[in-house]
MIDO-483471 format. One line per 8 residues: number of its first residue (from 1); their letters; for each residue y, x, z of C-alpha. Coordinates in steps of 0.05 Angstrom, whole numbers. Layout:
BEGIN
NUM	a	Y:X:Z | ... $
// end
This chain:
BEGIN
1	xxxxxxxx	-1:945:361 | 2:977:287 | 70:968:254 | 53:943:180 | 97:964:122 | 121:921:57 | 107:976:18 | 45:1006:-33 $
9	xxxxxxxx	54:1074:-55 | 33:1085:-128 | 13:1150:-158 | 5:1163:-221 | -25:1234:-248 | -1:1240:-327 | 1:1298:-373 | 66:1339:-377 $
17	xxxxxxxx	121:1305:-415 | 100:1231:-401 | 142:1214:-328 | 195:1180:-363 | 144:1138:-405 | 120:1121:-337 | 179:1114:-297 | 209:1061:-355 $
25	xxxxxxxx	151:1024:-355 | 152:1014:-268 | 233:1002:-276 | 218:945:-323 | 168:912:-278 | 219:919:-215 | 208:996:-184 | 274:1026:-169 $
33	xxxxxxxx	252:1094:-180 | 200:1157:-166 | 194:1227:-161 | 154:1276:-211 | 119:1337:-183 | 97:1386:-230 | 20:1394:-212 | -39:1441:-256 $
41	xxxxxxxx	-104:1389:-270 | -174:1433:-253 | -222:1385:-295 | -272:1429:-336 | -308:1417:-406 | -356:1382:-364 | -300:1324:-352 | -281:1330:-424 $
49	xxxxxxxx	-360:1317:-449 | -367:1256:-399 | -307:1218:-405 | -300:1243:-482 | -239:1259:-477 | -184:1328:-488 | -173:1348:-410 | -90:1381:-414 $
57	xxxxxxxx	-89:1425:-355 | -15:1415:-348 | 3:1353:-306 | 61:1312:-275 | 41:1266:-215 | 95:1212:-197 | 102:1182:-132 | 132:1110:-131 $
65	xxxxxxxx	144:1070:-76 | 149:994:-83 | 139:931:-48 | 74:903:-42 | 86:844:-76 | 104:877:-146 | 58:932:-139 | -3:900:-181 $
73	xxxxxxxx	53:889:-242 | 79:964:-236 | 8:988:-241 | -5:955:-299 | 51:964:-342 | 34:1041:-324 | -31:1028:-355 | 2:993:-413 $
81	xxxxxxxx	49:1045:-432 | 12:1107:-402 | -58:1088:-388 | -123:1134:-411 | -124:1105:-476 | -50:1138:-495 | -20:1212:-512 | -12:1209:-433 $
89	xxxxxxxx	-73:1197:-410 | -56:1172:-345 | -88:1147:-280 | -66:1108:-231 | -79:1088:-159 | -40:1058:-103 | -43:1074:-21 | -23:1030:28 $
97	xxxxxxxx	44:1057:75 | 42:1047:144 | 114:1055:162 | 173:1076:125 | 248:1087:146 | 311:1087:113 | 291:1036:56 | 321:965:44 $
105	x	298:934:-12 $
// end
């Protein structure tokens, strides 16, 4: 039998300078924390002409683990604060995690 976890990991992919934007926004809706990796986008003009937008090779992705239940409010006060639409230009997504150790909520 499958153990089943509690908790969603969220990603978020954001142009350099914008984790703490991100990171205050997923405190306030109940996260406890994250961690930024520094990461190099490899979209080309032909992103930029579809989605009409300027494509900012340098990126930050954060990594934030939360409960299930308050996962759907940390992923959209990302959008809120971060979102496509902002100097960010963030996305977000979230993955399900099977197990995890070391964590009490």
């Amino acid at each position: 039998m499958a153990e089943k976890s509690n908790y969603e990991m969220i990603f978020c992919i954001i142009n350099s300078g914008f984790s703490e934007t991100v990171m205050d926004a997923a405190r306030e809706a109940g996260a406890r924390g994250g961690t930024v990796i520094r990461a190099r986008g490899t979209a080309g003009k032909e992103a930029e002409e579809l989605f009409k937008i300027t494509v900012h090779p340098d990126k930050e992705v954060i990594m934030i683990l939360v409960p299930k239940e308050i996962k759907d409010k940390v992923l959209s006060a990302i959008y809120h604060s971060a979102g496509m639409n902002t100097a960010g230009q963030g996305i977000a997504f979230s993955m399900a995690v099977n197990k995890t150790v070391g964590l009490q909520w």
